[in-house]
C-alpha positions, 0 to 999 in steps of 0.5 A: 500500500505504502509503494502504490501511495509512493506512486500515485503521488510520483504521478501526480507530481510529474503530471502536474510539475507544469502547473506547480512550476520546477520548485514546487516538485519536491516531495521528501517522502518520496526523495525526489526534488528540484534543488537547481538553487543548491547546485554548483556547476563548479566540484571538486571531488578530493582524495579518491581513487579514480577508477577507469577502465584502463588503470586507477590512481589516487587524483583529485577531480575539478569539474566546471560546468557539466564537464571534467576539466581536470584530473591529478593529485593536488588540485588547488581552486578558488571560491564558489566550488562545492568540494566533496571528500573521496577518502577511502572511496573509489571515483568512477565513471557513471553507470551506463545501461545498454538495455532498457525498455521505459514507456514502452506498450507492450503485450496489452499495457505499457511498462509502469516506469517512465523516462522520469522516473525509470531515470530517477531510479538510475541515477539512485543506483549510480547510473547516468545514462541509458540506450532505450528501445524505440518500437515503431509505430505500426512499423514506422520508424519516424512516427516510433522515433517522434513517439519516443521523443516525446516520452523521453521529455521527462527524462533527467539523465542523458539518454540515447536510443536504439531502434527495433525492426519490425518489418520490412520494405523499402520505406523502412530501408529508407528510414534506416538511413534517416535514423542513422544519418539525421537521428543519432541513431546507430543500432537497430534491434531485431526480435526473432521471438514474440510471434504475431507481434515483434518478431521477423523472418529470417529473410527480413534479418538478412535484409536488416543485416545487410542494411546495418552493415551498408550503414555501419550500425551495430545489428542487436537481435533477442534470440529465441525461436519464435516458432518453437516458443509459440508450439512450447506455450500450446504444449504448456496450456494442453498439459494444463500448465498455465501458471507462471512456470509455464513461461519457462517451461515454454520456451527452455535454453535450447531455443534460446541457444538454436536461435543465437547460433542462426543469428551468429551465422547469418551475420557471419554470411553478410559479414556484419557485426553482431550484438546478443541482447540478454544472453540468459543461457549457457547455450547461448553463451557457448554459441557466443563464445565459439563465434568469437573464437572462429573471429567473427565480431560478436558481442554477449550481453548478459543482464543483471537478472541472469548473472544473480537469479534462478527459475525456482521462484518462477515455481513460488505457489504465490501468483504475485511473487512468482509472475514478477520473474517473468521475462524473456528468455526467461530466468534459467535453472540453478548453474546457468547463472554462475556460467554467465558470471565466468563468461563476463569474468573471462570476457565472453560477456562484454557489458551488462545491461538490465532489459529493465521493463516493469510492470506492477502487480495489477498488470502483472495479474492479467495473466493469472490464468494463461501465463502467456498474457503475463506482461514480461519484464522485471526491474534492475536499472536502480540495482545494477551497480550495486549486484554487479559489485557485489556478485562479481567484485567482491567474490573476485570474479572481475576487478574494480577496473573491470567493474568500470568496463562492463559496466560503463566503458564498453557500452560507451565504446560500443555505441561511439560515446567513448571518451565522451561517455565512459571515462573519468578525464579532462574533456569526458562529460562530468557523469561521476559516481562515488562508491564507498566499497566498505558500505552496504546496500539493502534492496526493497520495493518499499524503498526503490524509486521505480514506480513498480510495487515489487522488485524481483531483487527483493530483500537482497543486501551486499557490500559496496554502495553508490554514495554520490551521483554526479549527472551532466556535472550536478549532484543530483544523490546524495545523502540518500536524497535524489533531487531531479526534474523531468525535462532536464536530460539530454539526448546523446546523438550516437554516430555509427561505424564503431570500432568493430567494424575495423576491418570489415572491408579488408574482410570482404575484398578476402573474401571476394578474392577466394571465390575464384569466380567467375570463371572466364569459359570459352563458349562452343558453338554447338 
């Protein structure tokens, strides 16, 4: 009751902020305030160990106007700069989140947290930006892109999108273009599940890989077959199972991993890259990790939910508790998770996202008697950070530099937001969380600041803890307070040809050369 009370009044603050005016949305029970007055644009952050993905150092770290100006020990500065003691903690860059799904209507509804408050939850949990999936509009992308670009004027962190393909012909191959070139946009996803809606042929992948590649954007695809998973739920609903273990039991690991490999080997044909969204399966991670040994440019992406959970609480006798684990794929048995986490640790999983796509208990219920009307999705943007420390880097699996790779350099590297994003040095945008390793976190829908009623991370506490969030150079955590205003995040433009695609051409001129072909025959009257 307490957390719907939360979000009713988060609502009503959000809806009616262009009535009341900016510093009229503070509310304190729910820890969400516009303070511009009490933010400097000029920080000194001191004494702390500055941690990037390449090295770390004891520095201090001078910021001016929503930018790193300077990062040495023993930086000295006048009056006016606010100067927030490091000792003892780790300077790291912002979070960053490949994989999110906010505003988006889907299976019937439309997922409970916004470009406000999905964003206000990040910023919580030390992650200042985020890539959110466009969904076209009756396939159209440019009324998809204008329909995003609305919702996304509430955000208060930086933000860029990727765009999904849902069909094909030559108006869409044309939008591709004007997505690439005039939007920012530099990767477009591809679902080879959720038959009848999202999902694609395998023709219509060739076309939009072949497409990518001319472009020079990164191809994303959700695999699972869509065809298996649709007979999977018939087989379920026969056997009587409707439940939410239904889900799982539908669409099981070997789907998951046919489906990856066939993505991995159409890629290959058109010689393209490739990036596996919520790679949820030690099957699909072995088709990963045998591409990458063969060459070939392929990126894993596992998300929080499948390094920490397992499908027991899918089994919860409990609709409620059992239906919020629903999505897809789904969460694997016991084994598949700690495969995943050798995966990320050895670098066959590169960087981690959330798939973060909430929906409440209520939306959650429409499938209480056909768990194939359960909307999907779970929480994770707020959590993020915290598990990711607390599973990888204080069990030893991954170090603190690598911390910062998979959790914000890659992705920046990934989608051409490198040095700009990513990174704590001169020039690099001032996104800067301040991580006290010694302290802990506690995980509870009772104190989240998503708008969803439950949280699939529950109860979970652990070492290591974001104490400060600096966004686009302002404070906005701190002291367990989060001051933020809709309307004050910003649109990052993402140029295409990332650093996969070094060599591509080289690739194909081999590749034309070895055909041997056509041959020059001489021909005979007959």
């Amino acid at each position: 009751m307490v957390v719907r009370l939360r979000s009713l009044i988060l609502l009503l603050s959000i809806s009616l902020s262009p009535l009341l005016g900016r510093s009229q949305i503070c509310e304190s029970g729910l820890g969400y305030c516009d303070s511009d007055s009490r933010l400097s644009s000029k920080i000194l952050i001191k004494g702390g160990t500055v941690v990037n993905a390449d090295h770390q150092e004891v520095a201090d770290v001078y910021v001016e106007d929503g930018v790193i100006v300077s990062v040495k020990p023993n930086i000295k500065v006048g009056d006016g700069v606010r100067v927030v003691d490091a000792t003892g903690k780790f300077v790291m860059p912002g979070g960053i989140d490949p994989h999110t799904h906010l505003a988006m209507e889907f299976m019937g509804t439309e997922t409970i947290d916004n470009f406000f408050s999905g964003q206000a939850a990040a910023l919580a949990g030390g992650t200042t930006m985020h890539i959110d999936f466009v969904i076209p509009v009756d396939g159209s992308l440019s009324k998809g892109y204008e329909a995003y670009v609305e919702k996304a004027k509430l955000s208060c962190m930086d933000y860029g999108f990727h765009m999904a393909i849902t069909k094909w012909d030559d108006i869409v191959s044309k939008e591709m273009e004007i997505m690439v070139e005039e939007k920012g946009i530099n990767s477009f996803k591809f679902f080879m599940a959720y038959k009848g809606s999202l999902m694609i042929s395998d023709e219509l992948l060739l076309e939009g890989l072949k497409k990518c590649k001319s472009l020079g954007a990164l191809a994303m695809v959700h695999a699972e077959n869509g065809d298996a998973v649709f007979e999977g739920q018939k087989r379920m609903i026969e056997l009587g199972i409707t439940g939410p273990e239904g889900h799982a039991l539908s669409r099981p690991p070997v789907l998951e991993g046919e489906a990856t490999a066939r993505a991995i080997r159409l890629a290959a044909f058109v010689n393209t890259p490739l990036y596996i969204v919520h790679v949820m399966s030690i099957d699909a991670m072995e088709e990963i990790a045998r591409a990458q040994k063969s060459g070939l440019k392929v990126i894993g992406e596992p998300v929080v939910s499948g390094l920490v959970l397992d499908d027991s609480v899918l089994w919860d006798p409990d609709f409620i508790t059992a239906a919020k684990f629903v999505m897809s794929p789904p969460i694997r048995a016991s084994g598949h998770g700690k495969a995943l986490q050798a995966a990320l640790s050895t670098g066959i999983l590169k960087l981690v996202g959330t798939d973060h796509c909430t929906f409440n208990s209520t939306q959650k219920s429409f499938g209480i008697d056909d768990f194939r009307k359960i909307p999907n999705g779970v929480n994770g943007l707020e959590e993020r950070m915290h598990l990711v420390w607390d599973t990888m880097v204080e069990s030893g699996q991954i170090s603190v530099t690598d911390y910062v790779r998979v959790t914000s350099t890659e992705c920046a590297k990934l989608f051409n937001m490198y040095p700009r994003k990513g990174a704590i040095r001169a020039g690099s945008d001032a996104d800067i969380i301040i991580f006290n390793p010694n302290s802990t976190f506690h995980i509870s829908a009772n104190s989240h600041h998503s708008r969803s009623d439950t949280n699939v991370y529950e109860g979970r506490s652990g070492k290591g803890k974001v104490e400060v969030t600096i966004a686009g150079g302002k404070i906005v955590w701190e002291n367990e307070e989060l001051k933020v205003v809709p309307g004050s995040g910003r649109y990052v433009s993402m140029p295409p040809f990332n650093y996969l695609y070094h060599g591509i051409d080289k690739a194909d001129e081999n590749y034309l050369t070895s055909l041997k072909a056509p041959v020059n025959r001489i021909k005979q009257s007959l």
